[in-house]
Biopython code that builds the backbone (N, CA, C, O; Angstrom):
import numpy as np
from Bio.PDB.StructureBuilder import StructureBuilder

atoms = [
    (1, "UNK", "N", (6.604, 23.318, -6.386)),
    (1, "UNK", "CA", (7.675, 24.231, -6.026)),
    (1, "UNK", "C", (7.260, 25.043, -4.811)),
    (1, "UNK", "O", (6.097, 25.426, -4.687)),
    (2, "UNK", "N", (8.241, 25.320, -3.876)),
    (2, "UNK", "CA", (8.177, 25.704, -2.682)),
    (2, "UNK", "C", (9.015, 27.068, -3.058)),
    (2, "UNK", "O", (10.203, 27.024, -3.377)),
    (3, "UNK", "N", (7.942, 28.786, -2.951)),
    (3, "UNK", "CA", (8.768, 29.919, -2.691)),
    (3, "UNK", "C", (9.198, 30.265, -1.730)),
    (3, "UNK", "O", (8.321, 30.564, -0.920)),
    (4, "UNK", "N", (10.490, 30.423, -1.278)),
    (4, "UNK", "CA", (10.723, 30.992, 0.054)),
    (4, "UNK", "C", (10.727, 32.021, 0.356)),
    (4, "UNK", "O", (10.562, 32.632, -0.700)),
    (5, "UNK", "N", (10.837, 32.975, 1.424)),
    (5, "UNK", "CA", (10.785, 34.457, 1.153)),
    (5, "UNK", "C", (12.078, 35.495, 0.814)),
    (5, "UNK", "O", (12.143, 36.723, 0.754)),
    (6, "UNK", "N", (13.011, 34.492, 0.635)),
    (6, "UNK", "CA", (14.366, 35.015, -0.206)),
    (6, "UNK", "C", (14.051, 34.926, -1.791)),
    (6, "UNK", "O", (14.847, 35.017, -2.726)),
    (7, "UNK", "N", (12.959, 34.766, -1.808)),
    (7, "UNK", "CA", (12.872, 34.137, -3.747)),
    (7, "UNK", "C", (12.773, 33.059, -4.248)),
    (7, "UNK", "O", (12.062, 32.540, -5.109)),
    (8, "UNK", "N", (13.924, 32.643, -3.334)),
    (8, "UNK", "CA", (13.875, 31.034, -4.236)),
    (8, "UNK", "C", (13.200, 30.363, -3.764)),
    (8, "UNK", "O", (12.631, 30.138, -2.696)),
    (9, "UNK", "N", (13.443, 29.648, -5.823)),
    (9, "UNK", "CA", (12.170, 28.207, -5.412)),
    (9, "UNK", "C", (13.228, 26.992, -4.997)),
    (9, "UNK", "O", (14.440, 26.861, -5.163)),
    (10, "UNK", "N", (12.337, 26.271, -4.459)),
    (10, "UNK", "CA", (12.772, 24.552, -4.311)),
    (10, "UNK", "C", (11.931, 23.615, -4.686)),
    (10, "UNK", "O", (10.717, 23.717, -4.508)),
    (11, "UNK", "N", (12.442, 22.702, -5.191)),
    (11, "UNK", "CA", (11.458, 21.515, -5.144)),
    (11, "UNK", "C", (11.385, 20.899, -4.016)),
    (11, "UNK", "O", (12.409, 21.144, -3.379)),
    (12, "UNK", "N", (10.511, 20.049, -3.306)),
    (12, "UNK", "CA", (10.458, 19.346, -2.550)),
    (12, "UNK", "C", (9.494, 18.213, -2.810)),
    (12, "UNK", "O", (8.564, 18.384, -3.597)),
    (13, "UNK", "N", (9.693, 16.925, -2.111)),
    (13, "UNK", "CA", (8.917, 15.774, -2.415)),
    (13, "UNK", "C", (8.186, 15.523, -0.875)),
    (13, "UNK", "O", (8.655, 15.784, 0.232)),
    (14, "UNK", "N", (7.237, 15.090, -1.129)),
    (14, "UNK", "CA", (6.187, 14.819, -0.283)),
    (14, "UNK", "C", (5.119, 15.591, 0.536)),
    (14, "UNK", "O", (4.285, 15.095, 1.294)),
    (15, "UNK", "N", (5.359, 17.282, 0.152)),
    (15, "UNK", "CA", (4.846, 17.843, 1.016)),
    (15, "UNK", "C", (3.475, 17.970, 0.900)),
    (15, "UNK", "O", (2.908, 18.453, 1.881)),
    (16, "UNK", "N", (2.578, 17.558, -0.364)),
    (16, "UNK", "CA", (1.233, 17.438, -0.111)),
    (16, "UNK", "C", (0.851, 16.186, 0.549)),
    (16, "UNK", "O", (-0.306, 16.117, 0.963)),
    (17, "UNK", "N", (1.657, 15.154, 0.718)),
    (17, "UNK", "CA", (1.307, 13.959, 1.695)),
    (17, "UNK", "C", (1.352, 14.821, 3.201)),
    (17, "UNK", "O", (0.313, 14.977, 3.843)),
    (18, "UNK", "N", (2.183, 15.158, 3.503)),
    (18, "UNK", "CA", (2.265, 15.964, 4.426)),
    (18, "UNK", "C", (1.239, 16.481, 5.283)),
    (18, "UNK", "O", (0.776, 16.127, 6.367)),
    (19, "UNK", "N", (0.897, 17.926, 4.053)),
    (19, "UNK", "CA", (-0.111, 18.537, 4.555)),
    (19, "UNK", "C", (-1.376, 17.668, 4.646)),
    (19, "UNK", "O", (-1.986, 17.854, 5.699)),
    (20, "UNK", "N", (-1.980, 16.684, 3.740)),
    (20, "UNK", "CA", (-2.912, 15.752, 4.204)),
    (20, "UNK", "C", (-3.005, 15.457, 5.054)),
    (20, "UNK", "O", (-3.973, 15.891, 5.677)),
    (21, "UNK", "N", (-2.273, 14.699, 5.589)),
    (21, "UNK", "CA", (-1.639, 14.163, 7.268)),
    (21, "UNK", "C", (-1.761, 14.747, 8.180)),
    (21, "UNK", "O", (-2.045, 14.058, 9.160)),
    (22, "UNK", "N", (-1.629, 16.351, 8.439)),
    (22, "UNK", "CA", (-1.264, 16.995, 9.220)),
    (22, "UNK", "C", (-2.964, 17.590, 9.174)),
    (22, "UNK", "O", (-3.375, 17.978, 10.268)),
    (23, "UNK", "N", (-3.899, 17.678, 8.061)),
    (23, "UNK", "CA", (-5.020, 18.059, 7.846)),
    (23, "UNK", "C", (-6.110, 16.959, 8.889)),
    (23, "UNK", "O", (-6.831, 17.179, 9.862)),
    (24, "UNK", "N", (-5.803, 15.856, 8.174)),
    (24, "UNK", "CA", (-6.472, 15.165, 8.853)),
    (24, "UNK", "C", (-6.991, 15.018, 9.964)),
    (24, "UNK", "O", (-8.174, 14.990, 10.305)),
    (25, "UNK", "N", (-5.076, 14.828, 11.109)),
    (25, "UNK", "CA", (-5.260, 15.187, 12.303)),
    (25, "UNK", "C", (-5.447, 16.240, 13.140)),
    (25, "UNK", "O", (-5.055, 16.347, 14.302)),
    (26, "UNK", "N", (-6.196, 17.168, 12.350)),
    (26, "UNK", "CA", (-6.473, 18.520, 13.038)),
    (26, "UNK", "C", (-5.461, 19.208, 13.276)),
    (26, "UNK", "O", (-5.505, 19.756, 14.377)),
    (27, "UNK", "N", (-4.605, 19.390, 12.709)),
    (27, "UNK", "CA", (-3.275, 20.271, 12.890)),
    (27, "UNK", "C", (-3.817, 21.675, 12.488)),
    (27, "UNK", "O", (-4.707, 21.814, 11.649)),
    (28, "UNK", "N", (-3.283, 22.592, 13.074)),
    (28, "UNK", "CA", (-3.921, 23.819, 12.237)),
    (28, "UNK", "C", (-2.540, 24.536, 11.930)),
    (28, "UNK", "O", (-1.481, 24.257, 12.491)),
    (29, "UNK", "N", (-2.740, 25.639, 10.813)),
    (29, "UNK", "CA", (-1.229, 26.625, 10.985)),
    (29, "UNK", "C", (-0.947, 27.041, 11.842)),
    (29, "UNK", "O", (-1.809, 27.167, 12.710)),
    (30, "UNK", "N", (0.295, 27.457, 12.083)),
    (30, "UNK", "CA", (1.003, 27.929, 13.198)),
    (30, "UNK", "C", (2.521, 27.184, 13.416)),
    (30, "UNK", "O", (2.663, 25.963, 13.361)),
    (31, "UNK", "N", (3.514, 28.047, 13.649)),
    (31, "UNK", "CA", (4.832, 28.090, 13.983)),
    (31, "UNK", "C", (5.335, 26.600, 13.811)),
    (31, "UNK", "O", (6.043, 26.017, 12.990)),
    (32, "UNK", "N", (4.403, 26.121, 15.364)),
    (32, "UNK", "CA", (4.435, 24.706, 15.839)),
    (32, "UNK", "C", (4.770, 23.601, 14.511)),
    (32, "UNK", "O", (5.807, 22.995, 14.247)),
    (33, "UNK", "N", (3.178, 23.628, 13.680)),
    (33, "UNK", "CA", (3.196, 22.881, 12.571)),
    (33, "UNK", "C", (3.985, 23.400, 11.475)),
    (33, "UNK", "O", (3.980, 22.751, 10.428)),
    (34, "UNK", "N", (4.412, 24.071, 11.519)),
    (34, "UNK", "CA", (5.296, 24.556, 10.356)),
    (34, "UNK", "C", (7.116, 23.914, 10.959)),
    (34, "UNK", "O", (7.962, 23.522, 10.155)),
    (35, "UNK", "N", (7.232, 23.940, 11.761)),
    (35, "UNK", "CA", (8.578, 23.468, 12.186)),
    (35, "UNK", "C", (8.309, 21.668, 12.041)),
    (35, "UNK", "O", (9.104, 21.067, 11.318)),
    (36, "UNK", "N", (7.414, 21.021, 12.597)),
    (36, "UNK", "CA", (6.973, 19.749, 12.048)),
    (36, "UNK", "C", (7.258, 19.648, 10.789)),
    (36, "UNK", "O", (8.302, 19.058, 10.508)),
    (37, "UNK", "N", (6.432, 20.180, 9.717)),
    (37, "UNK", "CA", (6.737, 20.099, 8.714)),
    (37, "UNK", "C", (7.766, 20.124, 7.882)),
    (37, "UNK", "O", (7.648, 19.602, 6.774)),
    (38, "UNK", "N", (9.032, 20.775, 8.299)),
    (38, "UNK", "CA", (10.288, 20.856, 7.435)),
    (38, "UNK", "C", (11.023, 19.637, 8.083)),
    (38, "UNK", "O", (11.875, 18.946, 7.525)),
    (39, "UNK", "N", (10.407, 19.448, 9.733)),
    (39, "UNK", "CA", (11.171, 18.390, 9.817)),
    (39, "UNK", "C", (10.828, 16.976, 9.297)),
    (39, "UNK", "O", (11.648, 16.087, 9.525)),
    (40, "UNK", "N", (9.866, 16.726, 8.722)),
    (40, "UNK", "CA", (9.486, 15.874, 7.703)),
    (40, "UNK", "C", (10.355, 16.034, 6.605)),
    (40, "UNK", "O", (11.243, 15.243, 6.283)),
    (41, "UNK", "N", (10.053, 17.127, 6.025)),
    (41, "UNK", "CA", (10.689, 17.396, 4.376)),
    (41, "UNK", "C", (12.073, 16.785, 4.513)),
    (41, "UNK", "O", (12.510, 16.264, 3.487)),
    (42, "UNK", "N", (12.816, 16.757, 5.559)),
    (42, "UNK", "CA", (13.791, 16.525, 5.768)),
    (42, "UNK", "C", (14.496, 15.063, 5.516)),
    (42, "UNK", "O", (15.468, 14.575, 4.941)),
    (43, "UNK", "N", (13.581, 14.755, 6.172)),
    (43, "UNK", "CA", (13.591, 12.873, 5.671)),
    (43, "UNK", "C", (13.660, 12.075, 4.184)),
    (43, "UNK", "O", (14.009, 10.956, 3.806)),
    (44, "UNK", "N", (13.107, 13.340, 3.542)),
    (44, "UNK", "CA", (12.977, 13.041, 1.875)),
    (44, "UNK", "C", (13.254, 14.118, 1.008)),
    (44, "UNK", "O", (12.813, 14.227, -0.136)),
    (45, "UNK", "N", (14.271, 15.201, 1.804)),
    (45, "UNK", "CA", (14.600, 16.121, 0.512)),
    (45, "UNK", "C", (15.724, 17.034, 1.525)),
    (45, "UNK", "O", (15.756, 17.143, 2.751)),
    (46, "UNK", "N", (16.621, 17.632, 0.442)),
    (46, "UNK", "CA", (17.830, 18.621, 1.201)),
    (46, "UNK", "C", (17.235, 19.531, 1.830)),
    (46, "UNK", "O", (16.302, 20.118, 1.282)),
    (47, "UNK", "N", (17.547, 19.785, 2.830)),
    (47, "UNK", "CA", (17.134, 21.275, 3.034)),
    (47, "UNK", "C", (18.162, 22.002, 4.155)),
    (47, "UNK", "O", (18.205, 21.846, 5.376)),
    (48, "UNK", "N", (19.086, 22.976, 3.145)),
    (48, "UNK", "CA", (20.454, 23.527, 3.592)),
    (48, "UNK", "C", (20.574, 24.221, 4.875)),
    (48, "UNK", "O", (19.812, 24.993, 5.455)),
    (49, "UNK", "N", (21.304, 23.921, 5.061)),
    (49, "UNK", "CA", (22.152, 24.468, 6.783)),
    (49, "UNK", "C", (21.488, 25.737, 6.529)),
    (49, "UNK", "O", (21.310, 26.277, 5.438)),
    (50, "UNK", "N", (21.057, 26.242, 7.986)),
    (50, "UNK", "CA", (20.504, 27.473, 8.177)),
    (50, "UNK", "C", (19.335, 28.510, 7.148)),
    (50, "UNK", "O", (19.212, 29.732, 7.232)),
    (51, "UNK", "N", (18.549, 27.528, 6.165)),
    (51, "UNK", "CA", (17.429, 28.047, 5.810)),
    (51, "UNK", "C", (16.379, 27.198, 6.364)),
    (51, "UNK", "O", (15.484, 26.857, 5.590)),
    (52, "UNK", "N", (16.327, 26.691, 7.908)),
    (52, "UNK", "CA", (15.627, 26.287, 8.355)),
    (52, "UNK", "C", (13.784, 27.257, 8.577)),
    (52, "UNK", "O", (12.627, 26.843, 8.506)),
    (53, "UNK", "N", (14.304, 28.439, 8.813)),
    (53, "UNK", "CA", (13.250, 29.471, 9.046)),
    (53, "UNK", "C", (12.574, 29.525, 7.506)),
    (53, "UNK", "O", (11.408, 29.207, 7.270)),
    (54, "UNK", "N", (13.380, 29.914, 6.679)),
    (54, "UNK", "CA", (12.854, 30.524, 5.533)),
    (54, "UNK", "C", (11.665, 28.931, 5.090)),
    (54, "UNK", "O", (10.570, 29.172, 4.582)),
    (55, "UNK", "N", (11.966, 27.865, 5.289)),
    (55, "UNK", "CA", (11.476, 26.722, 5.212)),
    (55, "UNK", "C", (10.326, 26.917, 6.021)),
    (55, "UNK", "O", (9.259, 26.540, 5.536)),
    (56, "UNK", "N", (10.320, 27.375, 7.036)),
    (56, "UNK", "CA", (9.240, 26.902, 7.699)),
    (56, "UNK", "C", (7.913, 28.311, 7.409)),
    (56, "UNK", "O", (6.685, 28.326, 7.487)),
    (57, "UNK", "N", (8.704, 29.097, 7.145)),
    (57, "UNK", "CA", (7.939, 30.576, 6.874)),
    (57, "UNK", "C", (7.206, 30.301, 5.527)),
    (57, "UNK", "O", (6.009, 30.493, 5.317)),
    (58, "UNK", "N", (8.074, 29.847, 4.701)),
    (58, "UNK", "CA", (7.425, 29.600, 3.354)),
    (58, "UNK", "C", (6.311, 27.829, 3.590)),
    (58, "UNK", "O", (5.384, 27.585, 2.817)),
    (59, "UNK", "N", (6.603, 27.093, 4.472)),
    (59, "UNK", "CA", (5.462, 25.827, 4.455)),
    (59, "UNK", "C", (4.273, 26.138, 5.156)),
    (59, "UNK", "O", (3.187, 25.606, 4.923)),
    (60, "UNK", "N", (4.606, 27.508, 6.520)),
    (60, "UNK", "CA", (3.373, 27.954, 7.011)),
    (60, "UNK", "C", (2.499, 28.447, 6.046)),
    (60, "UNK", "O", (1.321, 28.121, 5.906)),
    (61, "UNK", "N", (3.318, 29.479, 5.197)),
    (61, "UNK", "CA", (2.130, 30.265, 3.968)),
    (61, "UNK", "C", (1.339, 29.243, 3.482)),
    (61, "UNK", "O", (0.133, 29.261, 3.726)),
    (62, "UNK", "N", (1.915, 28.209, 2.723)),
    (62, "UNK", "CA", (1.507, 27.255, 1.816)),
    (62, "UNK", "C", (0.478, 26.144, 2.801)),
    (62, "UNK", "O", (-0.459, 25.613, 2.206)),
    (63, "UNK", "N", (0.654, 25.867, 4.081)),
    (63, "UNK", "CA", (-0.184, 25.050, 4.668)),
    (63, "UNK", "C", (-1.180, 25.819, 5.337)),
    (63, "UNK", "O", (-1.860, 25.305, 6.225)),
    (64, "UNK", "N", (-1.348, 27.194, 4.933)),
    (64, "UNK", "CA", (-2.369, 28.186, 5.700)),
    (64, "UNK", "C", (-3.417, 28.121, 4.477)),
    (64, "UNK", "O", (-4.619, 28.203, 4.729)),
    (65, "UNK", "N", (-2.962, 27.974, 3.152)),
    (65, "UNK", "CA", (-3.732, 28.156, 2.135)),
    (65, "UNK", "C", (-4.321, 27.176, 1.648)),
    (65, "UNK", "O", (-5.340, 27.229, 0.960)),
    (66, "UNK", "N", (-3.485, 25.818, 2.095)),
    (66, "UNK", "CA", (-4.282, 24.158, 1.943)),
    (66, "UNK", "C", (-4.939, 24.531, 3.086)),
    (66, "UNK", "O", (-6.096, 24.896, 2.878)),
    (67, "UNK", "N", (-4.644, 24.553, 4.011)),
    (67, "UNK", "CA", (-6.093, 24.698, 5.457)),
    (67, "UNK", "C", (-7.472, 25.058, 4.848)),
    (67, "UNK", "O", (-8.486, 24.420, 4.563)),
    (68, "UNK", "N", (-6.988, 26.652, 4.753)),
    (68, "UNK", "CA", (-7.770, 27.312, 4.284)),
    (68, "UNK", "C", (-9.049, 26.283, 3.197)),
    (68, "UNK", "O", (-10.106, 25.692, 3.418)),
    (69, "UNK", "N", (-8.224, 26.525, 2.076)),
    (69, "UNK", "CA", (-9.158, 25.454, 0.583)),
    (69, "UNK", "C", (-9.737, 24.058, 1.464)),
    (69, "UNK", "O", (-10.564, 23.471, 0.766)),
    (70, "UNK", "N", (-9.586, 23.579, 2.406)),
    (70, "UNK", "CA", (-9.573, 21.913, 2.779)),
    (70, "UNK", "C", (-10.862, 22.041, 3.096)),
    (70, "UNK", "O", (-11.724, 21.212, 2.804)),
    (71, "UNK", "N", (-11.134, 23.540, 3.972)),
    (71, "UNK", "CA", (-11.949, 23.700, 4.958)),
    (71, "UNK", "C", (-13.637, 23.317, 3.717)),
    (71, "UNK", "O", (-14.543, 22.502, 3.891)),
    (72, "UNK", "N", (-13.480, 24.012, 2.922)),
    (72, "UNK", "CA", (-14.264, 24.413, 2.173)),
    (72, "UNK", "C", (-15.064, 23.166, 1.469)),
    (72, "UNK", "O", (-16.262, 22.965, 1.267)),
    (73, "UNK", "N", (-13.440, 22.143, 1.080)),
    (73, "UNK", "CA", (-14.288, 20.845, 0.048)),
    (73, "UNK", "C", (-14.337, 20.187, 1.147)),
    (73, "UNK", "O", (-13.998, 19.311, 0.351)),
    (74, "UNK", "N", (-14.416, 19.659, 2.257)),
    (74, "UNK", "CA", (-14.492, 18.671, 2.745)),
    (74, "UNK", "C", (-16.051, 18.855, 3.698)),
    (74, "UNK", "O", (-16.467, 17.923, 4.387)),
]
sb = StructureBuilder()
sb.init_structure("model")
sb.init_model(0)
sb.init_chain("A")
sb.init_seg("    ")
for serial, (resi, resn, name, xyz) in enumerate(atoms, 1):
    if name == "N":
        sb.init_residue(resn, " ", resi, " ")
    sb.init_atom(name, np.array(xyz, "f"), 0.0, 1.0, " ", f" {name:<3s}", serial, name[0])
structure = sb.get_structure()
């Protein structure tokens, strides 16, 4: 489940493939990769007219905190 910063949750599918992917290739957080990222989600899950931001605000948090943890086990 994905929190956004309106509250709500969403489900979404694929986004730890995602962040792997995006880990791998040295992507780091930031704006940039966070707008990447929803535009992925997109391909494999709804994501409603004009909560484009709240999407990307809430995948930055969440891919700052996989960064973060990745750094550590790998």
């Amino acid at each position: 489940m994905l929190t956004l910063p309106n509250g709500t949750e969403a489900g979404v599918f694929g986004l730890d493939e995602i962040f792997e992917d995006l880990y791998r290739t040295g992507k780091k957080p930031n704006m940039d990769t966070a707008y990447k990222i929803v535009k992925s989600l997109k391909d494999m899950n709804y994501i409603a007219p004009g909560s484009q931001k709240q999407y990307e605000a809430a995948v930055l948090k969440e891919y700052q905190i996989f960064y973060d943890e990745s750094k550590y086990d790998r």
